[in-house]
C-alpha positions in Angstrom: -84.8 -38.4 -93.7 -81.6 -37.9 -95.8 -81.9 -40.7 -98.1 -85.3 -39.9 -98.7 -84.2 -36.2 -99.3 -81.3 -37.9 -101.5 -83.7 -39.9 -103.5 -85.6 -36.6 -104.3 -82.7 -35.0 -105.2 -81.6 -37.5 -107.7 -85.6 -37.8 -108.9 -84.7 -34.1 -109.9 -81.7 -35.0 -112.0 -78.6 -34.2 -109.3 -76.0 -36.0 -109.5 -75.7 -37.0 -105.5 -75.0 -40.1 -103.8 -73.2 -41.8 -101.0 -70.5 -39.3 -100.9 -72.8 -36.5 -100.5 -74.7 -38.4 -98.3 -72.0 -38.9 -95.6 -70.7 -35.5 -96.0 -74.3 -33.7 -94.8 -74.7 -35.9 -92.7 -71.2 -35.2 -90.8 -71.9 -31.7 -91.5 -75.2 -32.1 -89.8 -72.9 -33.8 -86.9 -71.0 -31.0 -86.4 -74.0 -29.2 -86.3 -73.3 -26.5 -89.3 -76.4 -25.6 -90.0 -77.1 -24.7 -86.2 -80.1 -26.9 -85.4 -82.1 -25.0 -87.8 -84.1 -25.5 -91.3 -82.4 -22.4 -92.5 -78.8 -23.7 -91.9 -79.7 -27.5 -93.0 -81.4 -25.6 -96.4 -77.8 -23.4 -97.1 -75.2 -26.7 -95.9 -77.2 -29.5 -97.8 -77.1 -26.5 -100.9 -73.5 -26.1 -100.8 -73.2 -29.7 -100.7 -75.2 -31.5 -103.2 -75.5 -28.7 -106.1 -72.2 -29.0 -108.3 -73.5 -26.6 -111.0 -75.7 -23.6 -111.1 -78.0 -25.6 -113.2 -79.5 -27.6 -110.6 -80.1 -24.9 -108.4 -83.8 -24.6 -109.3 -84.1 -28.4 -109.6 -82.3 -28.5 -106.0 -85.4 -25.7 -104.9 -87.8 -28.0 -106.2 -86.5 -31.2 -104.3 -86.0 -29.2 -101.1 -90.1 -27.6 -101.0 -91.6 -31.2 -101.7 -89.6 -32.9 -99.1 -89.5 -30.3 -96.4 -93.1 -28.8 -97.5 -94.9 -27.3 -94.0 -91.9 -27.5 -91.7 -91.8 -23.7 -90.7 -89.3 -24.0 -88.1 -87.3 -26.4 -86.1 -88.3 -28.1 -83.3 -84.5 -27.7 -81.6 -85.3 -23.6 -82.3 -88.8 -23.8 -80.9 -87.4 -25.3 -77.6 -84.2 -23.1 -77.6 -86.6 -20.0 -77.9 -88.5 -21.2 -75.2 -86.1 -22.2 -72.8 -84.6 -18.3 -73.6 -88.1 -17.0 -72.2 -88.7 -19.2 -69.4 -84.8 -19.4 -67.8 -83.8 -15.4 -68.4 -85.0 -13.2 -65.5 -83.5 -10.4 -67.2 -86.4 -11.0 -69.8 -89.1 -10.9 -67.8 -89.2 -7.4 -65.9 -91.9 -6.1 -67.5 -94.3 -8.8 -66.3 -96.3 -8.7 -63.2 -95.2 -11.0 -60.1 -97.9 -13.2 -60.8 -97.6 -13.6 -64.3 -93.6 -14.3 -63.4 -94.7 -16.9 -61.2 -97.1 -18.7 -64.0 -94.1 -18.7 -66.2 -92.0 -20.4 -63.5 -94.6 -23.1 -63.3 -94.9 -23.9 -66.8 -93.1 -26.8 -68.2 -92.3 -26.6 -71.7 -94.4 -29.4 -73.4 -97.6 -26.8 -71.3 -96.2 -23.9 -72.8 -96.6 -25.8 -76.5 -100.1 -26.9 -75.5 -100.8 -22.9 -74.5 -99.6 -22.4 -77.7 -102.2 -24.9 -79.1 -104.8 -23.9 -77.5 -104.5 -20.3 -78.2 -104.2 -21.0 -81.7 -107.5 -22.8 -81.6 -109.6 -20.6 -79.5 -108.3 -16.8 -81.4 -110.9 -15.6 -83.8 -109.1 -12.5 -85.1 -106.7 -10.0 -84.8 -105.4 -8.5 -81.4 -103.1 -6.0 -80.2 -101.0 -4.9 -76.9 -102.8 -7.8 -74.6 -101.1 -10.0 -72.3 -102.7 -13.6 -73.3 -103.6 -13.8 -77.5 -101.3 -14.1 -79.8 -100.7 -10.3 -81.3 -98.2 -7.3 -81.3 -97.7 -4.5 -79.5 -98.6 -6.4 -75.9 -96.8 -8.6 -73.2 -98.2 -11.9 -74.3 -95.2 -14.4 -75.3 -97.0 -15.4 -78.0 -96.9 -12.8 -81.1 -94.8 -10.3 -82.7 -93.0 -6.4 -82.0 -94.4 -7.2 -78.9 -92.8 -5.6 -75.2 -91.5 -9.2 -74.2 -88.4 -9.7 -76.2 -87.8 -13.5 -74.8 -91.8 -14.6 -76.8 -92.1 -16.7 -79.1 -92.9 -15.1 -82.3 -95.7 -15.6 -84.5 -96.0 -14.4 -88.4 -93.8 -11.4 -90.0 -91.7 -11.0 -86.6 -89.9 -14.9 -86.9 -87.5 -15.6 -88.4 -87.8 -16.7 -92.2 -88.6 -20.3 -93.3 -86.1 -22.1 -95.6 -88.7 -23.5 -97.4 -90.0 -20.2 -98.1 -86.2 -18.9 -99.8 -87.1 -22.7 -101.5 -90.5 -22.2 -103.2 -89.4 -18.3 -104.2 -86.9 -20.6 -106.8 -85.3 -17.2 -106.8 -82.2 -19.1 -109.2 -84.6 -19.3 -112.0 -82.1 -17.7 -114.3 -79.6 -20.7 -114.2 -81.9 -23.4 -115.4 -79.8 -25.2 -117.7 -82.2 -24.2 -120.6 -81.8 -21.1 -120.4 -79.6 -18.8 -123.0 -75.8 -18.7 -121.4 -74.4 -15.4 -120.6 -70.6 -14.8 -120.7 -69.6 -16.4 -117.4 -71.4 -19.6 -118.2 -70.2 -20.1 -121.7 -66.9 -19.8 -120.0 -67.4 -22.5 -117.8 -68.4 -25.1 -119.9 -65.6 -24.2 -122.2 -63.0 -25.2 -119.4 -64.3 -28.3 -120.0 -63.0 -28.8 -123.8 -59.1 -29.6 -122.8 -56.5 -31.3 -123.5 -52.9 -30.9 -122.3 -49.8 -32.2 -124.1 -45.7 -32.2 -122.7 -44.3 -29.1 -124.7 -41.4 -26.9 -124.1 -38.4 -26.6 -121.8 -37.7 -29.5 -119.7 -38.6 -28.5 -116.6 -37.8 -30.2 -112.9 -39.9 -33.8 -112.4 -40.4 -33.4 -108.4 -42.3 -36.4 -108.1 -40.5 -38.5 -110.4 -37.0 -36.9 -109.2 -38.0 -38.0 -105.3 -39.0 -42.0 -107.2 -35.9 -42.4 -108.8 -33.6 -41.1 -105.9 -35.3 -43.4 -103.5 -34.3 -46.3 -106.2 -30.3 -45.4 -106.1 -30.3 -45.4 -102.1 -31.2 -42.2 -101.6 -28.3 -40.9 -104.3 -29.9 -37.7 -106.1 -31.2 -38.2 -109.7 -32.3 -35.6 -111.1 -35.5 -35.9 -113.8 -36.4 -33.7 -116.1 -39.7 -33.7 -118.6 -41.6 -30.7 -120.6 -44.2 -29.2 -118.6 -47.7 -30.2 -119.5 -49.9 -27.2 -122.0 -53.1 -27.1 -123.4 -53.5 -28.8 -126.6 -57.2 -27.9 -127.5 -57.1 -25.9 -131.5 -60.5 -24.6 -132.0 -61.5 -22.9 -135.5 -65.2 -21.2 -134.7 -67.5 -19.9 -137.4 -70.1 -17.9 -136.6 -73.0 -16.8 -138.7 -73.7 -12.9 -138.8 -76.8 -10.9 -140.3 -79.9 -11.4 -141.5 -82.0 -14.1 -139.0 -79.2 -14.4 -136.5 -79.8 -10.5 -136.1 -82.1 -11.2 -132.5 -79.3 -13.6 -131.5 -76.8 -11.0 -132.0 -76.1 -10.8 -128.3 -75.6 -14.4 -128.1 -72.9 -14.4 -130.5 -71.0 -11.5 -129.0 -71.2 -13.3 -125.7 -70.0 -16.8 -127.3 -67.1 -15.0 -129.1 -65.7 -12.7 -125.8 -65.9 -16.2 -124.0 -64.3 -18.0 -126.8 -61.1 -15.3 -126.3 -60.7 -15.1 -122.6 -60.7 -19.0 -122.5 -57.2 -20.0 -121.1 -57.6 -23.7 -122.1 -57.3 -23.4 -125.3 -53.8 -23.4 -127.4 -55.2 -21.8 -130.3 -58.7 -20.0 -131.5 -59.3 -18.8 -134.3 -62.8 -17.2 -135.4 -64.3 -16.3 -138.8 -67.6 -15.3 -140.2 -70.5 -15.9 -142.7 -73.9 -14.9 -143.5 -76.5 -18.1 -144.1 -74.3 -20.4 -145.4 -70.7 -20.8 -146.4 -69.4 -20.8 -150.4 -65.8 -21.4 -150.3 -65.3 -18.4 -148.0 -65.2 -17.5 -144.5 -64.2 -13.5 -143.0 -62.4 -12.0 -141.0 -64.5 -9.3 -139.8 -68.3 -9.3 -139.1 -68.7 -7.0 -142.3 -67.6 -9.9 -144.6 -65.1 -7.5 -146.3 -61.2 -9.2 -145.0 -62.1 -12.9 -147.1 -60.5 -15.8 -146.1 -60.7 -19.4 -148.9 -62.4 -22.0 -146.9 -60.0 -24.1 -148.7 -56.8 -22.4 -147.4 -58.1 -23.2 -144.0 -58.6 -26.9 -144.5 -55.1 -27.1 -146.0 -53.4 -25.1 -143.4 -55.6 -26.9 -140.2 -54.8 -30.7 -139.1 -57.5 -32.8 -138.6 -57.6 -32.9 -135.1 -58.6 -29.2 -135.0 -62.2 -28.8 -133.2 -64.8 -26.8 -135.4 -67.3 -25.2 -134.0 -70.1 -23.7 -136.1 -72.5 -21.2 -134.4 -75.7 -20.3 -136.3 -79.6 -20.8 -136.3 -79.1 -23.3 -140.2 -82.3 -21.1 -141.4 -82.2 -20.1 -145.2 -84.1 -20.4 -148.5 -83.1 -23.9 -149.3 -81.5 -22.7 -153.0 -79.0 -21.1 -150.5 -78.0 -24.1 -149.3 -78.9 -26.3 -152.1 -77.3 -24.0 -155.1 -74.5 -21.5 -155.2 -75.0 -17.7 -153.2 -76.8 -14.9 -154.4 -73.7 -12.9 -154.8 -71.4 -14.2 -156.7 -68.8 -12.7 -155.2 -69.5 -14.9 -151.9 -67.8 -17.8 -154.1 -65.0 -19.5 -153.9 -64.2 -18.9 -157.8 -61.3 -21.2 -157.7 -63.9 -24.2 -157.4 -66.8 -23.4 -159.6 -70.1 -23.6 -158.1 -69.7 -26.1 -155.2 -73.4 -26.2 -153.3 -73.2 -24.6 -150.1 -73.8 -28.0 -148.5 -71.1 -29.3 -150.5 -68.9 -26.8 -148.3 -70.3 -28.2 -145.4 -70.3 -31.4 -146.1 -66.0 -30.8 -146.7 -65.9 -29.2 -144.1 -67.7 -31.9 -141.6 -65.1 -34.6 -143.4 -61.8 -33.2 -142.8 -62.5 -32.4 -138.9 -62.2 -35.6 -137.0 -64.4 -33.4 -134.2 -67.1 -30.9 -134.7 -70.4 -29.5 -133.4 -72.6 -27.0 -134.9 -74.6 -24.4 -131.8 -78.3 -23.2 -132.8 -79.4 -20.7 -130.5 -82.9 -21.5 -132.3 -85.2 -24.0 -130.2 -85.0 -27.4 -131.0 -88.7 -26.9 -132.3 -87.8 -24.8 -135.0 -85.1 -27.2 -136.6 -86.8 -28.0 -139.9 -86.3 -27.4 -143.3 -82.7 -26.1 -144.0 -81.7 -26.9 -140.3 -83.2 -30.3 -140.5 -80.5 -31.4 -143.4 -77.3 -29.5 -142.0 -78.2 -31.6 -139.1 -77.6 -34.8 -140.9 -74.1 -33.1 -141.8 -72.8 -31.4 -138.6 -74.1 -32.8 -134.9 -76.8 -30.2 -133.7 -76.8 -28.7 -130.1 -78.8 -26.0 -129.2 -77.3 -23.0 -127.4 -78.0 -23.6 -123.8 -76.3 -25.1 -120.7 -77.3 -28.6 -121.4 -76.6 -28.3 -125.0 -73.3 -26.7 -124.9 -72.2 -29.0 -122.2 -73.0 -32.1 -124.6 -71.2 -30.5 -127.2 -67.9 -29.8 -125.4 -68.5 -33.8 -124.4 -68.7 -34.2 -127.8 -65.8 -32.6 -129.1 -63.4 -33.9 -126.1 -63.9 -38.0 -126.8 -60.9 -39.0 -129.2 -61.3 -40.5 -132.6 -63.2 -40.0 -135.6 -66.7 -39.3 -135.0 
């Protein structure tokens, strides 16, 4: 049952395998998920979903392989060993219907169970033999026997219903990332480097020592740091108006992330002419130029925006002159791009536009820049992107 559960995991895109395998089953072993569908549903969860992404997937593998199993058959017979074995229980039945429980083993108790199921037409209430509420019957719900086994709203809930409710619809990795997850996948883009004081080598100290004879020699090395420089651009107004939220979510996540060594963020509207801001009001100008001089190649830029424009934007110089770079003439804005593309060893542009609607202007800065969209997958494969080594 658990390879078959594995393969329907992976059929769904998790990344799960003999590891996982061992460890539910062990888990299951130790019995975790006390001899219940409920408890198997949360351990085998917690164990084979490494990202919120595949939660929903996870749902999806979990209702088609466990699909009609309500309950446990260890539960069913702990719940009716409860009812038949507790005398404490039973006081409110007669002494003959205490002496017909006494009787019954529990594979007739099942059959009753059976039968009753087959013989009930409708609906019935505070009896002592159809399955109902309000009565003695074992067999039913809020009923006065405590020690029954419960039928409908009174059991207990069914994992595979908590499955099909796929209540983790909102982490689907194509959804648009909030803060948190934007975070996450930015952990991912590192790179750590020895820099600073020498600090104290234990491992190393305790290698060498042991090779003098146990005489102590003392090592020393610069403690390892992030590496990672990221220069972001971010385009502002105008289309990228309804992805305005977006933006101010990839930015805040941009500046709480620890892993980088250095961030810096400017701005532009459509395209870029030889100039990037400071501010979102494209007031505090910054030469595009300036940046490529001052910023080594290995630098990772990341360029945030949905590529839509008239193509004389991107094809010609900016409707406001002022835009320009005056120091180079009337460079195209795809020329700027284009520059900007070359010096980088790494980059990645982010379009928080479906991949649908990448034609036209978006379709040609896409033969310049690599083109993710702005989702979990897509930021994931850019962070991949930007962490291999070498000149793309």
């Amino acid at each position: 049952m658990l390879v078959e559960f594995l393969f329907d995991l992976r059929a769904e895109g998790l990344k799960v395998g003999p590891t996982e395998l061992v460890t539910l089953a062990k888990a299951l072993t130790l019995g975790l998920h006390d001899s219940s569908l409920d408890g198997f549903y949360d351990v085998a969860r917690a164990l084979c979903v490494h990202r919120e992404g595949d939660l929903d997937a996870f749902d999806r593998a979990f209702s088609k392989r466990f699909k009609g199993a309500t309950i446990a058959a260890l539960d069913m017979v702990k719940v009716l060993e409860e009812w038949l074995n507790d005398p404490a229980k039973m006081r409110l039945l007669s002494e003959e219907e205490r002496a017909a429980l006494k009787a019954l083993s529990i594979e007739e108790l099942k059959a009753m169970l059976e039968e009753r199921l087959r013989e009930q037409k409708g609906r019935h209430e505070g009896g002592n033999k159809w399955i109902g509420s309000g009565g003695t019957s074992p067999f039913g719900t809020n009923g006065t026997n405590p020690a029954g086994v419960r039928i409908g709203a009174g059991g207990g809930r069914s994992a595979l219903a908590v499955a099909e409710s796929r209540r983790f619809r909102a982490y689907r990795s194509d959804v648009v990332l909030d803060v948190r997850a934007i975070e996450i996948a930015l952990r991912k883009l590192r790179a750590l480097s020895r820099d600073g004081e020498p600090e104290l080598d234990i491992d190393e100290t305790i290698d060498a020592t042991a090779k003098q004879g146990g005489e102590l020699e003392i090592v020393m090395r610069p403690p390892r740091k992030p590496n990672v420089k990221v220069l972001l651009l971010m385009d502002v107004g105008g289309s990228m108006d309804p992805h305005a939220d977006v933006v101010s979510k990839m930015f805040s996540a941009s500046k709480r992330a620890s892993n980088f060594k250095r961030l810096e963020t400017y701005y532009f509207h459509n395209a870029i002419y030889g100039r990037v801001y400071r501010d979102a009001n494209l007031r505090d100008a910054v030469r595009v130029a300036e940046l490529i001089h001052t910023m080594e190649r290995d630098w990772k830029l990341v360029v945030l925006g949905d590529a839509l424009m008239h193509p004389s934007e991107l094809l010609g110089g900016s409707w406001d002159y002022s835009l320009q770079d005056k120091g180079r003439g009337n460079d195209t804005a795809l020329a700027w791009f284009q520059e900007l593309a070359h010096h980088f060893d790494r980059n990645a542009w982010l379009n928080p536009e479906p991949e649908a609607y990448w034609n036209g202007t978006a379709e040609m800065i896409g033969r310049v820049f690599p083109m993710y969209q702005l989702t979990l997958d897509g930021l994931g494969e850019a962070v991949r992107h930007l962490s291999r080594r070498g000149v793309r």
